[in-house]
N, C-alpha and C positions, 0 to 999 in steps of 0.2 A: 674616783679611784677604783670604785668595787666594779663600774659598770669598765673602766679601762681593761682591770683584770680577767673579769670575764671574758672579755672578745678577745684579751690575750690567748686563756686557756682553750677558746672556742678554736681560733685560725692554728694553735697549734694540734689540737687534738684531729683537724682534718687535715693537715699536714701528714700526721702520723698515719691515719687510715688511709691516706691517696698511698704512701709509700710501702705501704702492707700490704694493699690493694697488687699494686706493683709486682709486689716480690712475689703474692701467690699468683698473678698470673705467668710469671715465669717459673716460677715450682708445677704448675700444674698443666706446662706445656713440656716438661721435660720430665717423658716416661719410657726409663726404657723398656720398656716395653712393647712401646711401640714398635711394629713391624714384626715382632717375632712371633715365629710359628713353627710348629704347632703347643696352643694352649691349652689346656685342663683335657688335654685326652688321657690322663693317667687315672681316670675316675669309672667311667663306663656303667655307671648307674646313678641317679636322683641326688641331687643336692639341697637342703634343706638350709634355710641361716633362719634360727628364730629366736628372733628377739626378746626379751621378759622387760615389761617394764617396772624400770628402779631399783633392778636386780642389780646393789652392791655389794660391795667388800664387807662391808661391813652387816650384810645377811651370815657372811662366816665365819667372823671375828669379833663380831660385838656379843659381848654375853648373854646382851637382852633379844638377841636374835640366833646367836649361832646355835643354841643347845634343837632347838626347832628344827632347823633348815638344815643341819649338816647328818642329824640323825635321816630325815628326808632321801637326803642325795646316799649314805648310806645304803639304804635299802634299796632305795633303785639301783643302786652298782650293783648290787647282787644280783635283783631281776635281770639286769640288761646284760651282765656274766652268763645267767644262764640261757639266756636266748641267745648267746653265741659273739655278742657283738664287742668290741672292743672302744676303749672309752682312753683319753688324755684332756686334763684340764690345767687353766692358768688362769693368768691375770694380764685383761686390757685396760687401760687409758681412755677413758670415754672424754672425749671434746667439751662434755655439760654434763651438769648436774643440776637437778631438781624439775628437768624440764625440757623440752624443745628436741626429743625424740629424733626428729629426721635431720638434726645436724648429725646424729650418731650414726644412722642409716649411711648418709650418703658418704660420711669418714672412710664405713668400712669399708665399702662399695667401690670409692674413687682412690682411696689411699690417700686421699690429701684431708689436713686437717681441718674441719669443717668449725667453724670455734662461734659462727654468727651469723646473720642471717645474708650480709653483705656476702663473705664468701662462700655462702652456697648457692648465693644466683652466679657468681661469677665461676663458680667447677659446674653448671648445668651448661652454662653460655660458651665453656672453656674449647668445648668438643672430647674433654678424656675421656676415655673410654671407660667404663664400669664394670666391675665383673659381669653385669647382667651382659652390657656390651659383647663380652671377648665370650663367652655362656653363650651366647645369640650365634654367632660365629663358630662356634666349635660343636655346633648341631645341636644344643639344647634347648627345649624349649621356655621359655623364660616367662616369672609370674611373680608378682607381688601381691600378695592376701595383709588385707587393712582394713581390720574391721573398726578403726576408727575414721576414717578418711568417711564424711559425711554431706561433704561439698565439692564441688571441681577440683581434682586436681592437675592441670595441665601441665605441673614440672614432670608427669610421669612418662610423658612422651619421649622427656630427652633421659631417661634413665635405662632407657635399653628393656622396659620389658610388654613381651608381646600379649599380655592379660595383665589385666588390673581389678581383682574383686575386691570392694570394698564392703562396706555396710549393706548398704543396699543392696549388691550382687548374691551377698554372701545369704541372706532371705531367714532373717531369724525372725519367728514368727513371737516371741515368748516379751517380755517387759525389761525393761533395759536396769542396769543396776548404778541407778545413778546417773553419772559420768559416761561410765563404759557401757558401751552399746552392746555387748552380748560376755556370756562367759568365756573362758579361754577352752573350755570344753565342748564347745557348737564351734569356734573358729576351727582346731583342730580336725574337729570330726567332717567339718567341712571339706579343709583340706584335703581330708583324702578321698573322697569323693573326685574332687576337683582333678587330682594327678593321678587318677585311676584310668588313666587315658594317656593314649603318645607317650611320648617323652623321647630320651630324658629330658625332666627338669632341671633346671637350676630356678629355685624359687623362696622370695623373702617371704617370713613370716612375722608379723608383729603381735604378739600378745598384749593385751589388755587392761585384765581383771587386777593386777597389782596398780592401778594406775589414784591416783590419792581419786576421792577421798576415801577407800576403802572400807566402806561398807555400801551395803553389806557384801558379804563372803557368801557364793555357794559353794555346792559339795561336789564332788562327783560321782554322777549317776553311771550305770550301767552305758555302754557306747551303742549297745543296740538298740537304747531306748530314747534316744536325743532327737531323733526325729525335728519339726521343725523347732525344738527350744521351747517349746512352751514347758517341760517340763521339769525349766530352772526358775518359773514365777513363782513358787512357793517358797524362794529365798530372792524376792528381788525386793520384796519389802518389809524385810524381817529385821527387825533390832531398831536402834535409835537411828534419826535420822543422821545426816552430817553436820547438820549448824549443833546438835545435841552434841554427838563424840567429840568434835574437833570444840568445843570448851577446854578440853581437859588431855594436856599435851600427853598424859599415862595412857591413854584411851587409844590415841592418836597412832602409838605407836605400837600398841598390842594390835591394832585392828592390821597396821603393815605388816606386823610379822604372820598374820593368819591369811594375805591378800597372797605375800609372797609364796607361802608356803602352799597354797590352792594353785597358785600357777606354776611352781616346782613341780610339786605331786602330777599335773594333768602333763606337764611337758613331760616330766619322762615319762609317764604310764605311756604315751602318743607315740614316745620313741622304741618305746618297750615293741608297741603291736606293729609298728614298721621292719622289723626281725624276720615274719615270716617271709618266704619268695627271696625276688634279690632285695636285698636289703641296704638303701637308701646310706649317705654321709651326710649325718647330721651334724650344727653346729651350734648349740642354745647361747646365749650369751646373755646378759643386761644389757640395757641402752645406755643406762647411765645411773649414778647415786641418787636416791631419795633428795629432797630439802635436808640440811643440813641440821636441823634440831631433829630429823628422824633419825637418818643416817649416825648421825651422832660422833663422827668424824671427819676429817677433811681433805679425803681421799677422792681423786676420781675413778677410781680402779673399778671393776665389773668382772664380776666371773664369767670364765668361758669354760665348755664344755666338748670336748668332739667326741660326737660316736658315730659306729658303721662298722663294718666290716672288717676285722683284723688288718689282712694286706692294706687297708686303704688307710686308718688311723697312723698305722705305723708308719707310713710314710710324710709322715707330719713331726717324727722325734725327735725331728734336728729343731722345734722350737722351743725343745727346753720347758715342756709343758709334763706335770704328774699324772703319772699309769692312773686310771680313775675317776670317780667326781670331784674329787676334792685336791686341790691344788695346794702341792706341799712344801714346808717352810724355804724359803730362800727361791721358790718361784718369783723371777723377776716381773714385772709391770712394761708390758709390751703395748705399742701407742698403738690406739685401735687402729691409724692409718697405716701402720706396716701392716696390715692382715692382709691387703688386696696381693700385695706383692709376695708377701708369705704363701698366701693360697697358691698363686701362679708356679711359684718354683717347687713345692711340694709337689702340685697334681698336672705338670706340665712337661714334657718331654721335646719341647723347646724353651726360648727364655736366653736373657745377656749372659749367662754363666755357662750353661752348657751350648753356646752358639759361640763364644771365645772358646771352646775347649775344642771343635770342631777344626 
């Protein structure tokens, strides 16, 4: 009887994924967007999306985290006020939680929701187009910085972008912290390096340093002295190891909120020095929630953050997102996969709406 039940639940559970299977690839063949033109010419300078990993809701709303991080984004509002640049934030719907980073990636990217590992080979194999895609097309030059990607990646071919630095590309010369291959303050300081060249961009960023097990934490050093990273070893083996912290779940989750807080503080100090000249649209966001005994709630929501240039923020106000870092009460929870489509009709002077209005 138990071995009957089984194979019951087995034939139907692959019932259910052929028929899911099914429907996203008819969701993910029907974009209107296709064909219209012209896309993201309402921007005319650099596009940045970077990513923090495990940056949730609950960094600014749980007690044992928000007094930390919200003070943080405070005080970067101010800095980035006064270097001119203008800022709206909210709340996305991340696909996962605890894990599995490039289903969140490719969400934003395709606008389809990417929930596992089946459907994100089938939106690579789909043919949709990506922002990086329609970014390729509309003159920008298109990059993805990963300074985790430490082996082949050959789904980068079908993602539309015409540079891939990884780990290796990215050439940190200093000791790895753990897990994470470099701090989020040499990926950065790379990056600009890397865009200080052509453009425009449109290019993904993926942070890091918040990534478990969370230690240790560095600091941030001066930007002119990062050179090749060696001068973050003096915290790459500092404090207890991680079989020692992750004993003691108090430990576990003070170390998250000092990982998140290093990768808050370096994104926007990064975003601050992007100010000078023309001045880049940036978009920070999380990937997705902690584990669930970090997070400590059972949300999938992720802060988002837009900054840039006045004219250009403001053209994003129809999404109902707060003037600022900090996203304010009654901000609704927007599914990471409307961003693609959001972004297109903000920064687009074609698109289904103003091509019916034609």
């Amino acid at each position: 009887a138990f071995t009957a039940r089984v194979a019951a639940e087995t034939v139907n559970r692959t019932l259910e994924a052929h028929a899911d299977l099914a429907a996203f690839r008819v969701a993910a063949a029907r974009d209107p967007y296709a064909g219209a033109s012209p896309l993201l010419d309402r921007i005319g300078t650099d596009v940045f999306v970077v990513f923090i990993e495990s940056y949730g809701r609950s960094s600014l709303e749980h007690p044992l985290y928000a007094p930390t991080h919200r003070a943080t984004l405070g005080q970067a509002e101010g800095r980035l006020a006064g270097e001119g640049l203008a800022m709206r934030s909210g709340w996305l719907g991340a696909p996962t939680a605890g894990g599995r980073s490039w289903l969140s990636h490719l969400t934003f990217a395709t606008g389809l929701p990417i929930t596992d590992q089946t459907r994100h080979s089938a939106a690579l194999a789909s043919g949709r187009r990506a922002l990086s895609h329609i970014a390729r097309e509309a003159g920008f030059r298109t990059a993805a910085v990963m300074p985790a990607i430490t082996l082949a990646w050959p789904e980068s071919a079908r993602m539309g972008f015409d540079e891939v630095h990884d780990a290796a590309a990215l050439g940190y010369a200093g000791q790895p912290f753990n897990w994470v291959t470099m701090p989020d303050q040499f990926t950065l300081a790379r990056a600009e390096g890397l865009f200080d060249r052509g453009g425009p961009w449109f290019a993904q960023i993926a942070l890091i340093s918040s990534h478990a097990p969370w230690v240790p934490v560095p600091e941030l050093v001066p930007w002119e002295a990062i050179g090749d990273g060696r001068i973050f070893d003096r915290w790459a083996t500092e404090g207890d190891p991680p079989e020692v912290v992750w004993r003691d779940t108090d430990r576990i989750r003070a170390q998250y909120r000092k990982a998140v807080d290093y990768s808050l503080r370096t994104a926007m100090d990064w975003a601050a020095r992007q100010a000078e000249g023309s001045a880049p649209l940036i978009l920070i966001l999380g990937d997705h929630p902690p584990a669930g005994f970090v997070a400590l709630d059972d949300t999938r929501a992720v802060p988002a953050h837009l900054i840039g240039p006045p004219e250009l923020v403001e053209q994003a106000a129809g999404w109902g997102w707060t003037e600022g870092l900090l996203p304010g009460e009654g901000v609704s929870v927007l599914p990471m996969e409307a961003m693609r489509d959001r972004w297109l009709a903000a920064y687009s002077s074609g698109g289904p709406e103003r091509q019916a209005r034609r």
